[in-house]
Structure formats: structure tokens, C-alpha cells
C-alpha positions as CSV (number, residue, x, y, z in Angstrom):
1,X,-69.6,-66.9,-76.6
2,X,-73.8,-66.7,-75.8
3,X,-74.1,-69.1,-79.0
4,X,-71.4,-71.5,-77.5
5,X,-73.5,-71.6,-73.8
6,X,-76.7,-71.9,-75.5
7,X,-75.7,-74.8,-78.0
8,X,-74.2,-76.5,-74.9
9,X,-77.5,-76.3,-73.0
10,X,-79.2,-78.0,-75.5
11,X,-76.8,-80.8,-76.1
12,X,-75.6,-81.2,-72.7
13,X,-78.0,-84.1,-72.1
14,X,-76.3,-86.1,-74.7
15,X,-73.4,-86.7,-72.8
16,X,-73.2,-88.9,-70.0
17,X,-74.3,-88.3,-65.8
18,X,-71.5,-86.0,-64.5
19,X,-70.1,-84.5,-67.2
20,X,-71.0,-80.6,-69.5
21,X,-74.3,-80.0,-68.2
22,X,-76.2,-83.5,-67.3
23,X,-75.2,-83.7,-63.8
24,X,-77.8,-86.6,-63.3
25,X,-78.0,-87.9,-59.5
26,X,-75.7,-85.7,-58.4
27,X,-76.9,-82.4,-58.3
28,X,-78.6,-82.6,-55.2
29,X,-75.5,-83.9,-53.2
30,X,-73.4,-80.7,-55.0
31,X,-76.3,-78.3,-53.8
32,X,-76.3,-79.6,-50.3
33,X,-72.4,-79.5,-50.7
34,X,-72.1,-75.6,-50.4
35,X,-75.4,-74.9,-49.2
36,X,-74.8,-73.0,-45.4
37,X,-77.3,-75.3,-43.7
38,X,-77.3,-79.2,-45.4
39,X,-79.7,-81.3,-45.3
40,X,-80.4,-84.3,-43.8
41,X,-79.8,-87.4,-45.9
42,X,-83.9,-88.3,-45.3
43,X,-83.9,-84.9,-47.7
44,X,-81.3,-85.7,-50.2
45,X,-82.8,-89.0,-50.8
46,X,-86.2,-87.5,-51.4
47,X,-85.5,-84.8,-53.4
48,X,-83.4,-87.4,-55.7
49,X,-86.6,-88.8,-56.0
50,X,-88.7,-86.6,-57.4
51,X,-86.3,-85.5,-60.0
52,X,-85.5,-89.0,-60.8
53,X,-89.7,-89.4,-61.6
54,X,-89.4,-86.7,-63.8
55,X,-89.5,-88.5,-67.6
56,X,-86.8,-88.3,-69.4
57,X,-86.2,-86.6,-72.9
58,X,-84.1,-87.5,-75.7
59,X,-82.2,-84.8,-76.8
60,X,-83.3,-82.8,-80.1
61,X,-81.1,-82.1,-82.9
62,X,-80.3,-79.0,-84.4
């Protein structure tokens, strides 16, 4: 079972936003989802940002 996770968390980008474990632009709208406080949508929209700036990375093969 630990192979199985960690061969999914390095192919998980392959796939596309949303679905295994590339949850693209909507990870910050889950977080604040279930978080107890929220966040504003002013916070959402930045934090989107600066994950969206980060360069992206083609997935290595095994």
C-alpha cells in the first residue's frame, strides 16, 4: 500500500486539474471550504496567485 501512495504522488500531476492528486486551482477554495474561519475572497484570489506563479514541472518518469 506505501508503494501504491508513493507512485501516485509522483504521477498525480499527469492527470488533469481536479482529479488523483493535481487539484490545480482548486485547492485553496477546498481549504477555505472546511477551514473554521474562511477567508475573504480578496484572500482566496491572492493566495491563487502565488501558487499559480509557481513554474510548473513536467512530470518525471520512472
Amino acid at each position: 500500500m506505501t508503494l501504491q501512495v508513493a507512485f501516485d504522488m509522483f504521477m498525480g500531476e499527469a492527470v488533469p486539474a481536479r482529479h488523483c492528486h493535481n487539484f490545480g486551482e482548486v485547492a485553496v477554495q477546498a481549504w477555505n471550504g472546511v477551514s473554521p474561519s474562511g477567508l475573504d475572497q480578496s484572500a482566496v484570489e491572492r493566495i491563487q496567485g502565488i501558487i499559480a506563479a509557481y513554474p510548473y514541472q513536467e512530470p518525471t518518469s520512472l
